[in-house]
VORO-768602 format. One record per residue: residue in three letters; y, z, x of N, C-alpha, C in turn. Coordinates in steps of 0.1 Angstrom, whole numbers, plus 5000, padded with zeros to 4 digits. Atoms other than C-alpha are relative to their C-alpha. Example, Ala and Ser with C-alpha at 12.3 -4.5 7.8 and 13.67 -1.06 7.14 Angstrom:
residues 2
ala498850005009495550785123501250005009ser498950004991498950715137501150084992
END
This chain:
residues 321
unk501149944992339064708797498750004992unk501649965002336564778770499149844997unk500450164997336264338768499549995014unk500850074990335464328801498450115005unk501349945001332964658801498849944994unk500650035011331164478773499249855004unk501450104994330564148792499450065009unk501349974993329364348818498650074994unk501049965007327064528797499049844995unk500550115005326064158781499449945014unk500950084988325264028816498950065007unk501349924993323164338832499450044989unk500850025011321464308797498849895003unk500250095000320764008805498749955018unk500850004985319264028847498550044999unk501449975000315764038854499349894988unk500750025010314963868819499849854998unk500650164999314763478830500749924991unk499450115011317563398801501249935011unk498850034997320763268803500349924991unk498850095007323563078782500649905002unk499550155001324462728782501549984991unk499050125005328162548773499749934997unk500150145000327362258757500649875001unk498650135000329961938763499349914996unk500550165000329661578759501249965005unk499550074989330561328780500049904993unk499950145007330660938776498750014997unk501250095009328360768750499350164993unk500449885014328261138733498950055002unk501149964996325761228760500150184999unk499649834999325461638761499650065016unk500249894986325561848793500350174998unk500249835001325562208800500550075011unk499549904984327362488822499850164992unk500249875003326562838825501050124993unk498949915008328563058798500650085013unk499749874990328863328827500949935008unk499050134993330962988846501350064994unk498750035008333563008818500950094999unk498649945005336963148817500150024989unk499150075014338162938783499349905003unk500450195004338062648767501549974993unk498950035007341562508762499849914989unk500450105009341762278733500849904999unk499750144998343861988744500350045015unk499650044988344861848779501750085004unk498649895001347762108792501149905005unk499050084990351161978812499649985013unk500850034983350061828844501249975010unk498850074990351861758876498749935006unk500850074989350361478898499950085011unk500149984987348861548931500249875007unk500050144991349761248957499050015006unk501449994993346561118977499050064994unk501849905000343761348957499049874994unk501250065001340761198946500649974987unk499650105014340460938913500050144986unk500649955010338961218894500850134998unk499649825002341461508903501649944990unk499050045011344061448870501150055008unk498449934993346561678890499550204997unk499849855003347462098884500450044994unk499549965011348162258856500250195002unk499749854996349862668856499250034985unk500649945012347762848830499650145006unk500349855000347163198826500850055011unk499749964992349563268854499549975014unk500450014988347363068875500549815002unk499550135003348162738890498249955006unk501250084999344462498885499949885003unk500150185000343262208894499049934992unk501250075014341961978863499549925009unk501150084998339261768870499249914991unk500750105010337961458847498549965006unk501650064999334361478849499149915000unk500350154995333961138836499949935015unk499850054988335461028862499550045014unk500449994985334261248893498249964997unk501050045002330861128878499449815000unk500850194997330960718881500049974984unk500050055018331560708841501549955000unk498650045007334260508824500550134990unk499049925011336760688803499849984986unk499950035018335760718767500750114994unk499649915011338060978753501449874996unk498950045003341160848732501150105004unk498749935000344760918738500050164995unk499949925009345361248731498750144998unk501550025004341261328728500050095010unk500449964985339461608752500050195001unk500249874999338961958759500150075018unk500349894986339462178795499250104997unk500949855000336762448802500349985018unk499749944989338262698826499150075003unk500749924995335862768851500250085014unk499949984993334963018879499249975011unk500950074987333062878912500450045017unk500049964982332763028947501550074998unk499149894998335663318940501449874996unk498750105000338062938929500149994987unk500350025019338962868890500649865003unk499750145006338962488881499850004989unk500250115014339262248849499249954998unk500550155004337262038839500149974987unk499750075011338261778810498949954999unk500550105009336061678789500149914990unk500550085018334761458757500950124992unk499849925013334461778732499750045005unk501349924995332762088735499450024990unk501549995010329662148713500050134997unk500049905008328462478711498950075013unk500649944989326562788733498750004995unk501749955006322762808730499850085013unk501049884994320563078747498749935003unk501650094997317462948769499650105008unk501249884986314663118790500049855011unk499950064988315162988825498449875000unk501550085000310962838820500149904993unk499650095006312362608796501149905004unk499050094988314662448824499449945012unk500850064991313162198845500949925009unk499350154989314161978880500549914990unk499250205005316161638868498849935006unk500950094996313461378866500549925011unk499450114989313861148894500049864994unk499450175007315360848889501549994989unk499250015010317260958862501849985005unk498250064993321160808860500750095006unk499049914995322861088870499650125005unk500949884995320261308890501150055011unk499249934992322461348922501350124994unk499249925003324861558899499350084995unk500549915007322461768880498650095009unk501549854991320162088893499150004987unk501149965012318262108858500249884991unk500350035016317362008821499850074996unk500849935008316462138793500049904984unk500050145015315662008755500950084990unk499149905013318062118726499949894986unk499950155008317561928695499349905002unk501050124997314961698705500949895011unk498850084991318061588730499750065013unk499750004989318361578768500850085006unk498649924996320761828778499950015018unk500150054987321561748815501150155004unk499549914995323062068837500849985012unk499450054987325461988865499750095012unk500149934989325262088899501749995003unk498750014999328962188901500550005015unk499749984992328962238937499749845006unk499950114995328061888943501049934993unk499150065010330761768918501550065009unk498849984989333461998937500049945013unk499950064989332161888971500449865001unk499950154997332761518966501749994996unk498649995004336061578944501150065008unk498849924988338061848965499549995012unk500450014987336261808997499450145001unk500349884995334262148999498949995007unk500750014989332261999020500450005015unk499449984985334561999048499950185001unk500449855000333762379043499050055015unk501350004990330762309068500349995011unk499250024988332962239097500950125001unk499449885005334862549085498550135009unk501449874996331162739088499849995012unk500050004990330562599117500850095018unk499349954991333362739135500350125001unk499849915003333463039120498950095008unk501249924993330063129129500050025014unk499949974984330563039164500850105009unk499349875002333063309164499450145005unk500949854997330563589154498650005003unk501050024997327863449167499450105015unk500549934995326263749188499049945011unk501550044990323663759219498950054993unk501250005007320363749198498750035009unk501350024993316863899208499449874998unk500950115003314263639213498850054988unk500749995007311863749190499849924987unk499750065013310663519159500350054990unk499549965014312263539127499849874989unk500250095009311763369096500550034989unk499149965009314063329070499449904988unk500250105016313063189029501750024992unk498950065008315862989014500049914986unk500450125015315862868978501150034994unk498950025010318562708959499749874994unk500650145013318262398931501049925007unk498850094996321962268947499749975013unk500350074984321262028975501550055009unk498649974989325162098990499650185002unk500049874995324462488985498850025009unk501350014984320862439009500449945008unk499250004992322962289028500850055007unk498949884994325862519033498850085007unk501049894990322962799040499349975012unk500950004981320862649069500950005012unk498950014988324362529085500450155003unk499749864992325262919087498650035007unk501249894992321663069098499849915010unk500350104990320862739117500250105012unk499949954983322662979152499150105001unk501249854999320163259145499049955006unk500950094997317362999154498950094996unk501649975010314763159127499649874996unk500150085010312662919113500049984982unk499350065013313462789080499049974992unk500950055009311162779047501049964990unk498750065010313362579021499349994984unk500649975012312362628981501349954995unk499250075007314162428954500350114986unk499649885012313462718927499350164997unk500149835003312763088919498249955003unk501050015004309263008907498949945017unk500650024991308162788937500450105015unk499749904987309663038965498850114994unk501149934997307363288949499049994998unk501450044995304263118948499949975017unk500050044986304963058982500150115010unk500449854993305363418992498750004993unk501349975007302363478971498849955016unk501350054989300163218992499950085014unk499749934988301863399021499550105004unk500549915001300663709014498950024999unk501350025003297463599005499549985010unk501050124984296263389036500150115012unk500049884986297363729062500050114997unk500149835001296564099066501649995007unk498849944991299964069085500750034987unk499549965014302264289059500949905004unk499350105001304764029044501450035006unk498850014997308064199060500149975015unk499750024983306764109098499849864997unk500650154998305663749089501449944989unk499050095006308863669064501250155008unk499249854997312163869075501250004988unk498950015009314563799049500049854989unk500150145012314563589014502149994998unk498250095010318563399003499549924992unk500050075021318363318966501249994996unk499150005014320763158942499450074989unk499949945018320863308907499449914994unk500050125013320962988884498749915006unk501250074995317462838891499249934987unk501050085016315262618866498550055006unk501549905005311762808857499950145008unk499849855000312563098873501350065007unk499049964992316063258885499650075008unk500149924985317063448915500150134993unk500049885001317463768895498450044998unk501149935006313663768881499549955010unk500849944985312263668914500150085008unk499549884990314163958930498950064989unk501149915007312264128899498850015004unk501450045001308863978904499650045017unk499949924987309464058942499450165002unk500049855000310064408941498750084991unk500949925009307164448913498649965009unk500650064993304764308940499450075010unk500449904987302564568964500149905011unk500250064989302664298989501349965005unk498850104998305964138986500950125001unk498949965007307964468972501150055014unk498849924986309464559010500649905008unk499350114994310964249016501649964999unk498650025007314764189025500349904987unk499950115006316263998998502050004996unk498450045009320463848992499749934989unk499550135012321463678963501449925005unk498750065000323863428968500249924991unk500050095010325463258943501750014993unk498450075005328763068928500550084991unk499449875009328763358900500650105002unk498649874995331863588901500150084990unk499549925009332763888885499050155003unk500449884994332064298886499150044990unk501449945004328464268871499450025013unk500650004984327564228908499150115005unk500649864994326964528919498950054990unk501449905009324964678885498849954998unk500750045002323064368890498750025016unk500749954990322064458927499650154997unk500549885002321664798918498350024987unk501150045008319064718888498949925005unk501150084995317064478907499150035012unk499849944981317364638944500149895007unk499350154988318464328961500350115008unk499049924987319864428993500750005005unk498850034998323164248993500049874986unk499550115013324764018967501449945003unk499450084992326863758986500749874988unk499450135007329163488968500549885002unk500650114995329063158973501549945004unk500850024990330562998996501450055009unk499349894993331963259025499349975015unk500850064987330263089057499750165009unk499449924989331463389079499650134994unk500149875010331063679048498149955000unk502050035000326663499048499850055018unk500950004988326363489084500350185004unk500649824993327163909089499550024994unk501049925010325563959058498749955002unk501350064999322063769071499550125014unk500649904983322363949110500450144997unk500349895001323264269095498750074994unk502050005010319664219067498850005015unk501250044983318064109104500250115010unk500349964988319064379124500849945012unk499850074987320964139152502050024999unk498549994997324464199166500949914999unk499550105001327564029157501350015009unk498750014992330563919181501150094996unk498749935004333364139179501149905002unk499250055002336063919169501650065002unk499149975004338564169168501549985013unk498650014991340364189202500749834995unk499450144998340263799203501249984988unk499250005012342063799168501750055002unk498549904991344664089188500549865006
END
């Protein structure tokens, strides 16, 4: 207990202050990439016992029982369009946590953790080889360190994009009779599949939609917003959904920068985001978010957006009877 008090203390140490912690791996050609320490379970240090899966994808190795749990490894090379450069033998698993699921991923090696300020993490240039997989950069070493978007790496590997036909259905479920009145909802996340998943839930509310790629540009964009109208900013926006993990500014220090804001500070705001664990709550409480939602719960977003709005949801329950 007092290990897991201790990372919580380490992580609501950490909210509001624009850091965060990097894994460093390497992949083929000894290139380096990066995943969020707060991601990580472990790091096994060789490839465990596998059982095949029949039919899964090239990249899914099979399932391995560890810790009591049964995982599914995943070769990164591979769900990435890279050849295989490890040898026989060669390679490392880092057990991670994503949307309340724990996967593998095999690597190269692993490297080592560095500490960055979110401002020192930029978009993936365009063009670059392997942009569709990566939400960020940053520099380490006079080196490239590329940051994956893991939700686009699961969605193509396991299919969690069939999730969306999932949301779809789900929503239609608790989808309520709605006033007419406008609404307008700000959505910013770096992962093209997680702005995705979000519009397909709010889409039945029929708010319109401002879409932001990261912390930084959502709040120049309330800013301008609040600037250009005497209308106060909670009748003209009705609700901000932020991820967490953002390049040049996260979703925790824009909830900050929000709330420290006479114009902005009475504005709803969720966090949503693929990070699990019971900092949750001390981090909503420290910030004043107004819900802290985990990624991805189609059905657990859409009451938590029409409860933030005010708007009624279908009672599911007889039909369920």
């Amino acid at each position: 207990m007092s290990k897991v008090m201790a990372e919580v203390d380490l992580r609501t140490q950490m909210v509001g202050e624009n850091r965060m912690e990097l894994l460093l791996f390497r992949l083929h050609d000894e290139r380096r990439f990066g995943i969020n320490v707060f991601k990580v379970r472990e790091v096994v240090q060789s490839l465990p016992k596998i059982t095949r899966i029949p039919s899964s994808n090239a990249a899914v190795i099979g399932i391995a029982h560890l810790r009591g749990e049964t995982i599914v490894i995943i070769d990164l090379e591979l769900a990435m369009g890279m050849p295989c450069s490890r040898e026989p033998g060669e390679g490392h698993v880092i057990l991670t946590e994503y949307n309340m699921m724990v996967q593998g991923f095999f690597v190269k090696s692993v490297d080592r953790i560095i500490n960055k300020n979110w401002t020192d993490v930029m978009p993936p240039p365009l063009g670059s080889q392997f942009e569709t997989y990566l939400t960020a950069v940053t520099d380490f070493d006079n080196e490239l360190i590329q940051i994956l978007d893991v939700e686009k790496v699961l969605a193509e590997v396991i299919g969690r994009d069939e999730s969306l036909e999932f949301a779809d259905e789900k929503v239609a479920e608790l989808h309520g009779d709605h006033p007419g009145e406008k609404m307008t909802i700000l959505i910013v996340d770096d992962s093209r599949i997680a702005r995705k998943q979000i519009i397909r839930v709010v889409e039945p509310l029929g708010a319109e939609l401002i879409i932001c790629t990261d912390g930084l540009e959502a709040y120049e964009t309330l800013v301008e917003m609040a600037d250009a109208s005497d209308v106060p900013m909670q009748e003209q926006l009705q609700l901000v959904i932020s991820d967490v993990e953002m390049p040049r500014l996260d979703g925790y220090t824009l909830c900050k920068q929000i709330r420290a804001h006479p114009k902005l500070d009475k504005l709803k705001i969720v966090l949503h985001t693929s990070l699990s664990g019971v900092f949750n709550a001390e981090a909503v409480e420290k910030l004043g978010a107004d819900a802290f939602m985990a990624k991805f719960d189609p059905a657990g977003l859409y009451q938590q957006v029409s409860e933030q709005l005010g708007l009624p949801v279908a009672d599911t329950t007889e039909a369920a009877a």
